[in-house]
C-alpha positions, 0 to 999 in steps of 0.5 A, spaced: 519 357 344 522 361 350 523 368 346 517 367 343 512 368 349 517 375 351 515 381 347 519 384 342 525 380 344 532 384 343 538 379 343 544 381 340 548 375 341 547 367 343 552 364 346 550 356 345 552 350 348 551 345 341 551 338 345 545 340 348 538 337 345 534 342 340 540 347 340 541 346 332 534 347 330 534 353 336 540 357 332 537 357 324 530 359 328 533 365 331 538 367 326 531 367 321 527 373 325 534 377 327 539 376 321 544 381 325 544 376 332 551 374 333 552 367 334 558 363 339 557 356 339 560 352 345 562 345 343 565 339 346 571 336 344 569 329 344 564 331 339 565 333 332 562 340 330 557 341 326 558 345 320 551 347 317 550 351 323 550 359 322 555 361 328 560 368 328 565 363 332 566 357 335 569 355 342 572 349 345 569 347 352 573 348 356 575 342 362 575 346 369 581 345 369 583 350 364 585 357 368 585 360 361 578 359 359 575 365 362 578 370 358 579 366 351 571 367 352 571 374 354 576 375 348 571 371 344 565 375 346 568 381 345 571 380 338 564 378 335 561 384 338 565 389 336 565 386 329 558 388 329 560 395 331 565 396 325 
């Protein structure tokens, strides 16, 4: 794993794309050697969500279409990580 081969990873927040191969065994993996990470998953609108997955929120993906998106992203990012400060 990519984080394994950096030394002293700090990652304070993930934002994971779960269509993606291997992104539902990579965020129970991170989350067990850094309880505090925060966790956005990105999810497809076609597929279901998979609700086993310890996340701090939930996005739509976005059609590239929708102008709106950006800051419904930032917004997000920025209501997970404040919610670590508090």
């Amino acid at each position: 794993m990519l984080l394994e081969e950096l030394e002293n990873p700090k990652v304070d927040l993930l934002v994971a794309n779960l269509a993606l191969p291997g992104a539902a065994d990579l965020i129970p993996a991170l989350k067990k050697k850094n309880q505090s990470l925060k966790v956005i998953a990105v999810e497809d609108a076609s597929l279901s969500a998979i609700s086993d997955i310890p996340v701090d929120a939930r996005l739509q993906k976005p059609s590239p279409s929708e102008s709106a998106a950006e800051n419904q992203w930032l917004g997000m990012v920025k209501q997970v990580l404040d919610n670590e400060a508090a």
